[in-house]
N, C-alpha and C positions, 0 to 999 in steps of 0.2 A: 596567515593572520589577517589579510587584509580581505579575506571572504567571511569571516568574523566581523568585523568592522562594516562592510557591507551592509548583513544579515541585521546589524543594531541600526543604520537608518532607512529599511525597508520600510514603504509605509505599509500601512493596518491592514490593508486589504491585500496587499501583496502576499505578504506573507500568508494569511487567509488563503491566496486560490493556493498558495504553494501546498499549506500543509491540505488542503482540501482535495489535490491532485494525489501528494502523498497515499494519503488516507485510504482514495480508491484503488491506488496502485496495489498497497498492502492487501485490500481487503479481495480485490479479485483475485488475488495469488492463494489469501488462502481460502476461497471458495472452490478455485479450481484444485488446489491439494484434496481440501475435504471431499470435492466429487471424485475426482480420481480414487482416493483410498479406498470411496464407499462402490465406486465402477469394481474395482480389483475385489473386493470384497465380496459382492455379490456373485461375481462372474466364479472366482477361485473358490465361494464357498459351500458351491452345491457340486 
């Protein structure tokens, strides 16, 4: 509960790099899924 509590007087910018750091964390995971499927794809499909 009290990482809730936290989370509500985080200032503005904090939370910003947090979800920011998020964001890229996410996003290179699925860049690397999408290459990898479309690696195994090409390689398996010929």
């Amino acid at each position: 509960m009290s990482g809730i509590l936290q989370e509500m007087r985080m200032p503005h910018d904090e939370q910003r790099k947090r979800n920011m750091r998020l964001g890229l964390i996410l996003g290179s995971i699925a860049l690397a899924l999408f290459f990898g499927i479309m690696v195994r794809w090409a390689l398996l499909g010929s």
